[in-house]
GUFI-879698 format. One record per atom (N, C-alpha, C): residue in one letter; residue number from 1; x, y, z; atom name. Coordinates in Angstrom, 1 decimal, padded with zeros to 4 digits, m for minus. Each point is the difference from the previous one (the first is absolute). Last residue first. Example, Ala and Ser with C-alpha at 12.3 -4.5 7.8 and 13.67 -1.06 7.14 Angstrom:
GUFI-879698
<r res="S" n="2" x="012.8" y="m002.2" z="007.1" atom="N"/>
<r res="S" n="2" x="000.9" y="001.1" z="000.0" atom="CA"/>
<r res="S" n="2" x="m000.8" y="001.1" z="000.8" atom="C"/>
<r res="A" n="1" x="000.3" y="m005.7" z="m000.1" atom="N"/>
<r res="A" n="1" x="m000.9" y="001.2" z="000.0" atom="CA"/>
<r res="A" n="1" x="000.9" y="001.2" z="000.0" atom="C"/>
//
This chain:
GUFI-879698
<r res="X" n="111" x="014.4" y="m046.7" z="008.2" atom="N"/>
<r res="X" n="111" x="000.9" y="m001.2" z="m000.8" atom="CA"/>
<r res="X" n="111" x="m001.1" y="m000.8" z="m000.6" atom="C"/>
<r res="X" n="110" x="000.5" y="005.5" z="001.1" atom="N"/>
<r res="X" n="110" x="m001.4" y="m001.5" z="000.0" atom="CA"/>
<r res="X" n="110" x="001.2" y="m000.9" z="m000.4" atom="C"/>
<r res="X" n="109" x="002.5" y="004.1" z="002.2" atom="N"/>
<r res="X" n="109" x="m000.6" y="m000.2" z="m001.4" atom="CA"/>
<r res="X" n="109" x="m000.9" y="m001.5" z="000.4" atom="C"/>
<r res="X" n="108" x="001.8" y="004.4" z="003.1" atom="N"/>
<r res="X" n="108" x="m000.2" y="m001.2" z="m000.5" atom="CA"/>
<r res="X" n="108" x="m000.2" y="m000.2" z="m001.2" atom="C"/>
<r res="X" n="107" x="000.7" y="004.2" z="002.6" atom="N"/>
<r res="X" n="107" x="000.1" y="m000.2" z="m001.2" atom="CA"/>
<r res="X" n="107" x="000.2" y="m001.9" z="m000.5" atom="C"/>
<r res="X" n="106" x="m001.8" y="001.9" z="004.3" atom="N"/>
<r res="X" n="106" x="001.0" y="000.8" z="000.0" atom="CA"/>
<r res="X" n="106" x="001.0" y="m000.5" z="m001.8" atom="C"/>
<r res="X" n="105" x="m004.5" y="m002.6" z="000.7" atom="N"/>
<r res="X" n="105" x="000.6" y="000.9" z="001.3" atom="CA"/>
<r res="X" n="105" x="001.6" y="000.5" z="m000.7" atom="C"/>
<r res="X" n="104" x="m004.9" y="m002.0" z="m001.8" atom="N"/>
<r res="X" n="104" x="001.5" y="m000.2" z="m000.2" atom="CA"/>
<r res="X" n="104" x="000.1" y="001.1" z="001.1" atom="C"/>
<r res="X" n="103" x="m004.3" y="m001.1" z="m000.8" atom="N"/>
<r res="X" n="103" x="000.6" y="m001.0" z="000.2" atom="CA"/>
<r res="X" n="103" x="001.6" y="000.5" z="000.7" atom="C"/>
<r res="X" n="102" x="m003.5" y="001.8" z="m003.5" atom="N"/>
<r res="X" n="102" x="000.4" y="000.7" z="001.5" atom="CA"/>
<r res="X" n="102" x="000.5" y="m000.9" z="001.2" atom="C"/>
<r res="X" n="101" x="000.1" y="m001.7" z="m004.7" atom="N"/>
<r res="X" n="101" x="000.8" y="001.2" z="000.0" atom="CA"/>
<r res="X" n="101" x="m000.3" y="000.6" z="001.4" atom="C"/>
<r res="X" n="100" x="m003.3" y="m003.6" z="m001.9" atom="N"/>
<r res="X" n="100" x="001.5" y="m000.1" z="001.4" atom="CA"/>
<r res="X" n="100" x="001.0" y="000.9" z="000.0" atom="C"/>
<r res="X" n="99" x="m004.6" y="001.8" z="m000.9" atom="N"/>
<r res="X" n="99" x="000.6" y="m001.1" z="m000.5" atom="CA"/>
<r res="X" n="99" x="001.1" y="m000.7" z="000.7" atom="C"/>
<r res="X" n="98" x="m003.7" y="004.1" z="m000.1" atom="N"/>
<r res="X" n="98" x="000.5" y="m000.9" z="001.1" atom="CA"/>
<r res="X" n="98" x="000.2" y="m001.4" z="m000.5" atom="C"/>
<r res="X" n="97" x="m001.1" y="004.1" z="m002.2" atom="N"/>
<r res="X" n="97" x="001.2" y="m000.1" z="000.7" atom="CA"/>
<r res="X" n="97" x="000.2" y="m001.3" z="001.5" atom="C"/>
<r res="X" n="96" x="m003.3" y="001.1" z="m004.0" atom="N"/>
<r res="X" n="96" x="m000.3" y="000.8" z="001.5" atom="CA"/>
<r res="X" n="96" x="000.8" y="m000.1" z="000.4" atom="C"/>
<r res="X" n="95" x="000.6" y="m002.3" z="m003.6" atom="N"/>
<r res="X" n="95" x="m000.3" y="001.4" z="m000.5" atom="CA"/>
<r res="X" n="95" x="m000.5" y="000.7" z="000.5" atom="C"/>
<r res="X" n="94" x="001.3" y="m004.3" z="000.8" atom="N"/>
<r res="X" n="94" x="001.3" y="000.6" z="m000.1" atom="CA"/>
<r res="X" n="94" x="m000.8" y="001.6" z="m000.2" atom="C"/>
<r res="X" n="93" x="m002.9" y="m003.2" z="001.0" atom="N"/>
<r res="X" n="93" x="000.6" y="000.0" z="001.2" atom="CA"/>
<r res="X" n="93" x="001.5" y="001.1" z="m000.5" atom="C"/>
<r res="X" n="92" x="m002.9" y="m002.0" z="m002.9" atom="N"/>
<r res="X" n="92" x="m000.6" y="000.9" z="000.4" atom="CA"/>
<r res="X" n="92" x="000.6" y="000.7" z="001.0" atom="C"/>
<r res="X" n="91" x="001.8" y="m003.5" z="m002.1" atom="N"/>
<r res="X" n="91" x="000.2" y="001.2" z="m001.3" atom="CA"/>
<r res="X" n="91" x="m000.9" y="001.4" z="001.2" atom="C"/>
<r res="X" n="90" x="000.4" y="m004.2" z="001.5" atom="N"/>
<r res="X" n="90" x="001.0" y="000.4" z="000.0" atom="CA"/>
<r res="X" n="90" x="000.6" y="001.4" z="m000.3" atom="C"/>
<r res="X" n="89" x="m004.4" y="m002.9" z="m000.4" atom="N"/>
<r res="X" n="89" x="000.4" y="000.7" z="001.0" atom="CA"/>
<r res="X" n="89" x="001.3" y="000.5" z="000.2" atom="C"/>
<r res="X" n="88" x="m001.2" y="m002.2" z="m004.0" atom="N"/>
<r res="X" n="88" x="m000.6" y="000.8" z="000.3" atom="CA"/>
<r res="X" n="88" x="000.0" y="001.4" z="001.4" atom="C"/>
<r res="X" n="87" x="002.4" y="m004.4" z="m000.6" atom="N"/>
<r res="X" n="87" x="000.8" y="001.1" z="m000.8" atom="CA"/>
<r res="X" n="87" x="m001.1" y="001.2" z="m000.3" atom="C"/>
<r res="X" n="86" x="m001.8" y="m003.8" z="002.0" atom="N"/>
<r res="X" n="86" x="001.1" y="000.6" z="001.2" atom="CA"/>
<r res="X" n="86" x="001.1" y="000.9" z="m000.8" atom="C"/>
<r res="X" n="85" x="m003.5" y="m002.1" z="m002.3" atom="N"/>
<r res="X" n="85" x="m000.8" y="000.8" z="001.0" atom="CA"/>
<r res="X" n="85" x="001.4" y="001.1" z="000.8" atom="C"/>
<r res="X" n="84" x="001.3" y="m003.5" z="m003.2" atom="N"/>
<r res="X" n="84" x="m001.1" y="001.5" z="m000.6" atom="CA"/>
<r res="X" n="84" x="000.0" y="000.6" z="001.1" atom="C"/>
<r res="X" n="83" x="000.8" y="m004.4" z="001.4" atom="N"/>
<r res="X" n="83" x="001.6" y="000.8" z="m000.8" atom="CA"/>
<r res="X" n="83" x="m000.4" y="001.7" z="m000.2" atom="C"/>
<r res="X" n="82" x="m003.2" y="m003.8" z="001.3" atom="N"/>
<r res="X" n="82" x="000.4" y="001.5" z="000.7" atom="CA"/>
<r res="X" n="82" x="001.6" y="000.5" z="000.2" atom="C"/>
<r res="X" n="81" x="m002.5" y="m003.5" z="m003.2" atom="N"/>
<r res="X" n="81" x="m001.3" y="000.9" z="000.1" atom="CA"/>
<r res="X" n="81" x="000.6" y="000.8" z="001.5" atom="C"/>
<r res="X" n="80" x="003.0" y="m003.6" z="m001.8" atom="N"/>
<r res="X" n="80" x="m000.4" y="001.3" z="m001.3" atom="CA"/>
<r res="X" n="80" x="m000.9" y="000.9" z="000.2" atom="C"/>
<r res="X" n="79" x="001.2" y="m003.0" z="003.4" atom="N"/>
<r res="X" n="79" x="001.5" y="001.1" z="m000.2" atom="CA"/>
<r res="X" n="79" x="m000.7" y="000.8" z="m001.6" atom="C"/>
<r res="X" n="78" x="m003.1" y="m003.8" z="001.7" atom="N"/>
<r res="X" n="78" x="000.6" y="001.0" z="001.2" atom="CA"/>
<r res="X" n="78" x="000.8" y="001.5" z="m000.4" atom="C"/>
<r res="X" n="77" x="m000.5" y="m003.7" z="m003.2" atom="N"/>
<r res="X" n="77" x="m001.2" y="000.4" z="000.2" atom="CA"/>
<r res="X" n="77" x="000.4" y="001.5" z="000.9" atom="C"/>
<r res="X" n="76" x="003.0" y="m003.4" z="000.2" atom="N"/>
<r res="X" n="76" x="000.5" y="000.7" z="m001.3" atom="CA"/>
<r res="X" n="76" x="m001.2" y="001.3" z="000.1" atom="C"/>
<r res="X" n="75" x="m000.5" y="m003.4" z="003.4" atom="N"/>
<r res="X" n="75" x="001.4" y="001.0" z="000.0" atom="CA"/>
<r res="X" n="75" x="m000.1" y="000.7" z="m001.0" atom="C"/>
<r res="X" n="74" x="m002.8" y="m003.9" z="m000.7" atom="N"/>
<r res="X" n="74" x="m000.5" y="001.6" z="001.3" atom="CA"/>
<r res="X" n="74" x="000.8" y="001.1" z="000.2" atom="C"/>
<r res="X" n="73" x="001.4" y="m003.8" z="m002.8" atom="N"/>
<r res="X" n="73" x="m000.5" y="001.2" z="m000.4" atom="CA"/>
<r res="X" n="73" x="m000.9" y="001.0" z="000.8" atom="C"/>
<r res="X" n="72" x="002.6" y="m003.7" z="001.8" atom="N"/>
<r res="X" n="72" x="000.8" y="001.2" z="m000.9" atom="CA"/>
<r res="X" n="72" x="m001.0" y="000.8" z="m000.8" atom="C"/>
<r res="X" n="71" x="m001.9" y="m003.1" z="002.9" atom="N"/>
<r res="X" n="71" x="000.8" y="000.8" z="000.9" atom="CA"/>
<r res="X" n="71" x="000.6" y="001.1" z="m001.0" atom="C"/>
<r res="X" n="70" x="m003.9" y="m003.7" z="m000.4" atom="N"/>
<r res="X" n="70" x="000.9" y="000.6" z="m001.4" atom="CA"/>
<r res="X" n="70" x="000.7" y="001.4" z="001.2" atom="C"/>
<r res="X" n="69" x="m003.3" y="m002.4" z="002.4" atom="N"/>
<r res="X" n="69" x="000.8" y="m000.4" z="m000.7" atom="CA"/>
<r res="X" n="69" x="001.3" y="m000.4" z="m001.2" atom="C"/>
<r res="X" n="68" x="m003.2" y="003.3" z="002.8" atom="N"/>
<r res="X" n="68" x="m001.1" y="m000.6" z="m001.0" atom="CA"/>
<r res="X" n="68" x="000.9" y="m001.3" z="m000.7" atom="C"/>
<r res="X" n="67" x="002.8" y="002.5" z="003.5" atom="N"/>
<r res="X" n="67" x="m001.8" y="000.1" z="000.2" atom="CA"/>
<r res="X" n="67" x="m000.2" y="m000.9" z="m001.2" atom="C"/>
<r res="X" n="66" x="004.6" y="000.2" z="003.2" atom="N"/>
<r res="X" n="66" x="m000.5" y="m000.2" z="m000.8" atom="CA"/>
<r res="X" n="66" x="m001.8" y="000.0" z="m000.2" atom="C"/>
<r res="X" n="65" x="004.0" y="000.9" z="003.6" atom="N"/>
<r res="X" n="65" x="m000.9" y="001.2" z="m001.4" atom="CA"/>
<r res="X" n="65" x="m000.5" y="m000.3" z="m000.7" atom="C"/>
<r res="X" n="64" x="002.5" y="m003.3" z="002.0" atom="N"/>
<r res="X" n="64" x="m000.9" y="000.6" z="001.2" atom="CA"/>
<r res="X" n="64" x="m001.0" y="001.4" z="m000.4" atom="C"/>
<r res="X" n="63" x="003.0" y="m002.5" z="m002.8" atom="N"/>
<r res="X" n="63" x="m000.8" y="m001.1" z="000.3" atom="CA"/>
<r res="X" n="63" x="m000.9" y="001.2" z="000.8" atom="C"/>
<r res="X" n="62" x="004.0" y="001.5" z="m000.7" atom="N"/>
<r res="X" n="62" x="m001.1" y="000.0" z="m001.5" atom="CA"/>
<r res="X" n="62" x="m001.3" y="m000.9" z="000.8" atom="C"/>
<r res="X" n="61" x="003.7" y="m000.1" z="002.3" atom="N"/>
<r res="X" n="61" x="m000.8" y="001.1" z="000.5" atom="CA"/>
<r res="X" n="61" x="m001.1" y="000.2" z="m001.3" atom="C"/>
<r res="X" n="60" x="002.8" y="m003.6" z="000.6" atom="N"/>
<r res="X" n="60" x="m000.8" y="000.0" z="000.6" atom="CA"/>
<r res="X" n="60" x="m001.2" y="001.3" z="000.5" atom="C"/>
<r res="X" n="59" x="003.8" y="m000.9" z="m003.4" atom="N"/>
<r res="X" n="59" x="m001.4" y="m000.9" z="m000.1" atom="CA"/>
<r res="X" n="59" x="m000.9" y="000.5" z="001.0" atom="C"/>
<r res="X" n="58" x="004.1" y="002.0" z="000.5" atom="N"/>
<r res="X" n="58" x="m001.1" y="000.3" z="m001.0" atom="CA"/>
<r res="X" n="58" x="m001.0" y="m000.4" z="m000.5" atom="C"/>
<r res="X" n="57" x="002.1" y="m000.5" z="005.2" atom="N"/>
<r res="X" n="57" x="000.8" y="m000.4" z="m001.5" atom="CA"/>
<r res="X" n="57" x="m001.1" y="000.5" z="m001.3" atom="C"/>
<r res="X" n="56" x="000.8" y="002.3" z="004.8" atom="N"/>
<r res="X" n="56" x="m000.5" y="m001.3" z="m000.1" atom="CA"/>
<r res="X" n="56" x="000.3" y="m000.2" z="m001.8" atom="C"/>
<r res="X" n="55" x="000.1" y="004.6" z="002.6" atom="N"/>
<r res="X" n="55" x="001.6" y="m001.0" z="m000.1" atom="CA"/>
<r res="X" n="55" x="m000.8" y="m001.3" z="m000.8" atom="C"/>
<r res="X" n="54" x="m002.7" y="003.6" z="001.5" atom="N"/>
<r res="X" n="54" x="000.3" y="m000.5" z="m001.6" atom="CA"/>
<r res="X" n="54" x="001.2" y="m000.5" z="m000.4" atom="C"/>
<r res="X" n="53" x="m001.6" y="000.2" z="004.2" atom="N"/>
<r res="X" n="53" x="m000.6" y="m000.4" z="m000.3" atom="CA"/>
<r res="X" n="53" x="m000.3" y="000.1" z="m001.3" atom="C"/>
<r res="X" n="52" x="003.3" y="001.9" z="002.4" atom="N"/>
<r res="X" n="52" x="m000.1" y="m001.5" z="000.5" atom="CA"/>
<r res="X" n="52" x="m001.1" y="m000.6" z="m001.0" atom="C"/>
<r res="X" n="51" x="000.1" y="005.1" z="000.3" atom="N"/>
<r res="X" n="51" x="001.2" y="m001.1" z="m001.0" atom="CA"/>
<r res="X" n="51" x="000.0" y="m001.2" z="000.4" atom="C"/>
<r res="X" n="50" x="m002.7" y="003.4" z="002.5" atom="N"/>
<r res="X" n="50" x="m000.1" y="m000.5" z="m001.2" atom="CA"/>
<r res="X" n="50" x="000.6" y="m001.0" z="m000.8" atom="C"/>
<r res="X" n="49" x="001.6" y="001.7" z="004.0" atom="N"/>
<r res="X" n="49" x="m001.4" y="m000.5" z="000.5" atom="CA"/>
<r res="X" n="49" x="m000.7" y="m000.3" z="m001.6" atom="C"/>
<r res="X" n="48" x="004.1" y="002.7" z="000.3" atom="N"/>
<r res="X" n="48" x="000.1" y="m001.3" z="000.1" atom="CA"/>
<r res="X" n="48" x="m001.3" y="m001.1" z="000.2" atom="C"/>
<r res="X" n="47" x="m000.2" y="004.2" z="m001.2" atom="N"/>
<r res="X" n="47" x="000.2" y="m000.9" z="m001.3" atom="CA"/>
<r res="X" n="47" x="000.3" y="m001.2" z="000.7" atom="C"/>
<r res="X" n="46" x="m000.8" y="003.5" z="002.8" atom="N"/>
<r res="X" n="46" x="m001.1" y="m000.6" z="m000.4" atom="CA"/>
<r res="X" n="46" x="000.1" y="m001.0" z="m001.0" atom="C"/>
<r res="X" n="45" x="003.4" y="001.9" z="002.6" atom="N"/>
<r res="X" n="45" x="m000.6" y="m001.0" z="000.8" atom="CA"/>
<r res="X" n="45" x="m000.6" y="m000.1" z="m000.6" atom="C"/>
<r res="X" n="44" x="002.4" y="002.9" z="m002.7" atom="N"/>
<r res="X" n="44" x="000.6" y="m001.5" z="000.3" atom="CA"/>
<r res="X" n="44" x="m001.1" y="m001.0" z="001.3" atom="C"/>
<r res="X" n="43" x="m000.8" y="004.6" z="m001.5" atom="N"/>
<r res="X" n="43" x="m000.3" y="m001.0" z="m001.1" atom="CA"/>
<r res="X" n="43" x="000.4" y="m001.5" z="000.6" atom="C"/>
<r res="X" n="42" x="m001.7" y="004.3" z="002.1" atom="N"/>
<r res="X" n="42" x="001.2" y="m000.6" z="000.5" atom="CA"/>
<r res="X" n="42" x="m000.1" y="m001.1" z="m000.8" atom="C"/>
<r res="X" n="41" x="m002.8" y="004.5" z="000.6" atom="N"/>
<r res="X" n="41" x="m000.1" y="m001.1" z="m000.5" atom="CA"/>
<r res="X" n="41" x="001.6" y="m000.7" z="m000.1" atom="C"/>
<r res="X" n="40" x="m001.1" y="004.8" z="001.5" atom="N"/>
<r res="X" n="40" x="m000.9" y="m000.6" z="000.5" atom="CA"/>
<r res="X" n="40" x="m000.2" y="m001.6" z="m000.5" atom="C"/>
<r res="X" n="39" x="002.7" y="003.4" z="m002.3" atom="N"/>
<r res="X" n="39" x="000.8" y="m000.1" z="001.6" atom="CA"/>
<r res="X" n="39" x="m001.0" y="m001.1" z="000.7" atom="C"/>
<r res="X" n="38" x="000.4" y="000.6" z="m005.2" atom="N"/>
<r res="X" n="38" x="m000.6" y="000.0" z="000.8" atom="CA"/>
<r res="X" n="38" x="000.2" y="m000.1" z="001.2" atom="C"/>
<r res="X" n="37" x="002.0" y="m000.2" z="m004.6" atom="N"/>
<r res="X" n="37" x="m000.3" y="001.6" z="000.6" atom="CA"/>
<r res="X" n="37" x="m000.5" y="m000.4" z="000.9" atom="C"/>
<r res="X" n="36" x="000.5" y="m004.4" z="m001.6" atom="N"/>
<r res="X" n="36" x="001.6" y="000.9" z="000.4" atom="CA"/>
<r res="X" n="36" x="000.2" y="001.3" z="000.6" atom="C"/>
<r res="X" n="35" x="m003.9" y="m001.8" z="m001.9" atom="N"/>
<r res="X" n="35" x="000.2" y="m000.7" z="001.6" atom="CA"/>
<r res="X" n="35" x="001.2" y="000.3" z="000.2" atom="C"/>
<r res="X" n="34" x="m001.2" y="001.2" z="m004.7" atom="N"/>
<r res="X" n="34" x="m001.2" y="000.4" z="000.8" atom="CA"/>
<r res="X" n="34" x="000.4" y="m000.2" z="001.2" atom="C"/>
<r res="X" n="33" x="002.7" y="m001.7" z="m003.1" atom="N"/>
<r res="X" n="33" x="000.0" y="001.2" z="000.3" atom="CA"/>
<r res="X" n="33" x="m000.9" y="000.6" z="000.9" atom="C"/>
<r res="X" n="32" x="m000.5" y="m004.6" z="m001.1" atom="N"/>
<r res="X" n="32" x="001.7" y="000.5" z="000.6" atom="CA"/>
<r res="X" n="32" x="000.1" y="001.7" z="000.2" atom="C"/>
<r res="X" n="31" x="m003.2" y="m003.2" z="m002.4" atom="N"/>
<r res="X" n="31" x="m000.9" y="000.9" z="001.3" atom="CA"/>
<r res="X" n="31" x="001.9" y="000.5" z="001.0" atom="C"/>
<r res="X" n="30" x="m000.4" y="m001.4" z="m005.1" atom="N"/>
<r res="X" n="30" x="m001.0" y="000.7" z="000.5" atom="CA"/>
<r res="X" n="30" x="000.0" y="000.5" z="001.2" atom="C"/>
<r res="X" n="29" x="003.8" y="m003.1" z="m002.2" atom="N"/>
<r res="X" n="29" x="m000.7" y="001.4" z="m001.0" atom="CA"/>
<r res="X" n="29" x="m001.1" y="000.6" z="000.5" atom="C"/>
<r res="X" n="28" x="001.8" y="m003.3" z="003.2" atom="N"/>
<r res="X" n="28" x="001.4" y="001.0" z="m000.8" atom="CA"/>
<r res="X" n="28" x="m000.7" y="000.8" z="m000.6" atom="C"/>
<r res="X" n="27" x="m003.0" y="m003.4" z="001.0" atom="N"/>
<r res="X" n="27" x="000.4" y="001.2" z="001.2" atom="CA"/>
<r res="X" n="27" x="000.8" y="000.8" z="m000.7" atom="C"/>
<r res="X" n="26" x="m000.1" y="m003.3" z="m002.6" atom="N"/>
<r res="X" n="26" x="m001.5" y="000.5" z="000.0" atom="CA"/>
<r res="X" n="26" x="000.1" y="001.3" z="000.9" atom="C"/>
<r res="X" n="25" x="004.0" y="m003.5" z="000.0" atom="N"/>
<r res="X" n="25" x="m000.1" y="001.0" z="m001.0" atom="CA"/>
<r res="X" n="25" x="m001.6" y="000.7" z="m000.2" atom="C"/>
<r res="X" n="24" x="m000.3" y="m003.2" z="003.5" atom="N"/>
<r res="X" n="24" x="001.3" y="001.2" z="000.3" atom="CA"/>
<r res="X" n="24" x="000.2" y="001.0" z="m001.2" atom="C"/>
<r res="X" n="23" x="m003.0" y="m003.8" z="m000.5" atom="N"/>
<r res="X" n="23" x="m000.7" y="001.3" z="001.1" atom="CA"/>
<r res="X" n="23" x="001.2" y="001.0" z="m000.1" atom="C"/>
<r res="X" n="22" x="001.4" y="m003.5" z="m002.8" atom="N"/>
<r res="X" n="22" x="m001.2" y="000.7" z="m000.5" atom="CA"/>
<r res="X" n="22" x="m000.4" y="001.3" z="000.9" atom="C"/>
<r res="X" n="21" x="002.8" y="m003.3" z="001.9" atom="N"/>
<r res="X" n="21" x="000.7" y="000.8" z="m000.7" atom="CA"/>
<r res="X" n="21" x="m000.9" y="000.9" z="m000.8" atom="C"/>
<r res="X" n="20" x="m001.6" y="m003.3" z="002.6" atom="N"/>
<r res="X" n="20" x="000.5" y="000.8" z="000.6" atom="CA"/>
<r res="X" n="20" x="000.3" y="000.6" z="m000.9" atom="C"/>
<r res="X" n="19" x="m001.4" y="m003.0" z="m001.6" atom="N"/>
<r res="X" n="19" x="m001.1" y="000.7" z="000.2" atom="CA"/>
<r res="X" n="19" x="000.3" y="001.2" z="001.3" atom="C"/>
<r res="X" n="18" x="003.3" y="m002.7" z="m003.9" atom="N"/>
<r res="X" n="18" x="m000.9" y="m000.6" z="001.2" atom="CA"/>
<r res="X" n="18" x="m001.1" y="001.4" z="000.2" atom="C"/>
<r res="X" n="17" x="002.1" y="m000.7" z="m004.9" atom="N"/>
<r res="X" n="17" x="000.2" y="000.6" z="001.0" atom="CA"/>
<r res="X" n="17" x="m001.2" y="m000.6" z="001.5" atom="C"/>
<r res="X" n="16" x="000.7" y="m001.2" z="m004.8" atom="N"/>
<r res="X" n="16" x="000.7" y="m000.4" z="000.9" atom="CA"/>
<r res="X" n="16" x="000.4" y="000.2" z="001.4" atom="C"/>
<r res="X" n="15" x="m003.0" y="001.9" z="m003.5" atom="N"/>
<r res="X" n="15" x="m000.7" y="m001.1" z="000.6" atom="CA"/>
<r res="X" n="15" x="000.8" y="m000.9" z="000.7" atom="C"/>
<r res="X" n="14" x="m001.0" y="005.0" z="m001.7" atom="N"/>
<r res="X" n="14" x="001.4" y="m001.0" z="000.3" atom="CA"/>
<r res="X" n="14" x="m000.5" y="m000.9" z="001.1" atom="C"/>
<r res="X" n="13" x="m003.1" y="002.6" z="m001.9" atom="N"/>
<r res="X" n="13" x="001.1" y="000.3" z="m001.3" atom="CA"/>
<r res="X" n="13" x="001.3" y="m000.4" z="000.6" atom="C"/>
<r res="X" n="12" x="m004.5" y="m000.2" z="002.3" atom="N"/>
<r res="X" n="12" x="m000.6" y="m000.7" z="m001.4" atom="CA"/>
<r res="X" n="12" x="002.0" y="000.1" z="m001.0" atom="C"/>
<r res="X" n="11" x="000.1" y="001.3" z="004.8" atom="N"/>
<r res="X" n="11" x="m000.8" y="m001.1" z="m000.3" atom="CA"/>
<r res="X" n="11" x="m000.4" y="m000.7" z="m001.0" atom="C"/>
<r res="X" n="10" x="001.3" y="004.5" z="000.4" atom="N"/>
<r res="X" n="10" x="000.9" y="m000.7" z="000.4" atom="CA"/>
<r res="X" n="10" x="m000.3" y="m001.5" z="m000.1" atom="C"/>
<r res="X" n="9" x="m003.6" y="003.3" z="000.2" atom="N"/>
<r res="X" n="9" x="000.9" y="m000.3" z="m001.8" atom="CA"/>
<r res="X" n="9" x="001.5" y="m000.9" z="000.2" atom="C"/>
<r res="X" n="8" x="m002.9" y="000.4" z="003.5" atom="N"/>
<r res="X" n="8" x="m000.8" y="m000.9" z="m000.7" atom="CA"/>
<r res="X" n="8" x="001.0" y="000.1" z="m001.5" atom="C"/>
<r res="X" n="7" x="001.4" y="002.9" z="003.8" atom="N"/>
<r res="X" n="7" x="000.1" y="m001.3" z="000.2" atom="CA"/>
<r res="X" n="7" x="m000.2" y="m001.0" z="m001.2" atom="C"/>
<r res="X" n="6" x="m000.9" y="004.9" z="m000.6" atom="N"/>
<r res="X" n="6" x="001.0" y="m000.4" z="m000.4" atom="CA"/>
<r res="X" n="6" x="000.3" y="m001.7" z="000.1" atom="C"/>
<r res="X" n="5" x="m003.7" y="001.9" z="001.4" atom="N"/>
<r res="X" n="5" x="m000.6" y="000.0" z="m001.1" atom="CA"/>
<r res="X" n="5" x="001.7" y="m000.5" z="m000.6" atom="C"/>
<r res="X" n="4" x="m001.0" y="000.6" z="004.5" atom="N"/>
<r res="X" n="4" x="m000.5" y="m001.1" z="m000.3" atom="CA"/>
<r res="X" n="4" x="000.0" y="m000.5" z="m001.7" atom="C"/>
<r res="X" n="3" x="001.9" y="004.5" z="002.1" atom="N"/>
<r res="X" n="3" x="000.7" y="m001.2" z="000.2" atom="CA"/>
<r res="X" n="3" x="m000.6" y="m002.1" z="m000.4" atom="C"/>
<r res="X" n="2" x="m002.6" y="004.6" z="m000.7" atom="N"/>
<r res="X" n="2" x="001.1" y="m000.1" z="m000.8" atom="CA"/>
<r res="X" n="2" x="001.2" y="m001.2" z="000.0" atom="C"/>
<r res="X" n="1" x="m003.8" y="001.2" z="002.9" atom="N"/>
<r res="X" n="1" x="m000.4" y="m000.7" z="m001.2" atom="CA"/>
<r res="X" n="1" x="001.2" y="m000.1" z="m001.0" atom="C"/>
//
């Protein structure tokens, strides 16, 4: 959720940006650390199998998300009702310790 929730803010706050570049910076801040600790997930075959299809041009992907017609504010909508949520769970996740700090290996740091 988190990466979907970044995407959409990428999307609403750089509108220059293609729709690759959004997923890639979205990945960077959320699911990069999680699949990098992972011996059992091999980012690169799966992104690739992903990325093609948010290669396509911005129009067109808006187009393809698009619900009730007003695309941008579905987005906006979207990101304000599980921005909360997912800073909710974060908070919960840090104070059982299972945040991305157990993530880090041999003195990492979160980029």
């Amino acid at each position: 959720m988190d990466f979907v929730v970044e995407l959409f803010r990428n999307l609403l706050e750089h509108p220059e940006w293609f729709t690759i570049e959004a997923c890639k910076d979205a990945y960077g801040k959320t699911l990069k650390i999680w699949f990098e600790r992972q011996e059992w997930f091999e980012p690169n075959n799966t992104l690739c199998k992903v990325y093609p299809a948010l290669s396509t041009d911005r129009e067109k992907f808006m187009e393809a998300i698009e619900g009730n017609g007003d695309v941008m504010g579905d987005i906006k909508k979207f990101c304000s009702i599980f921005t909360p949520l997912i800073k909710e769970i974060d908070k919960f996740l840090a104070s059982s310790g299972s945040d991305k700090s157990k993530l880090l290996i041999d003195g990492g740091e979160v980029s």
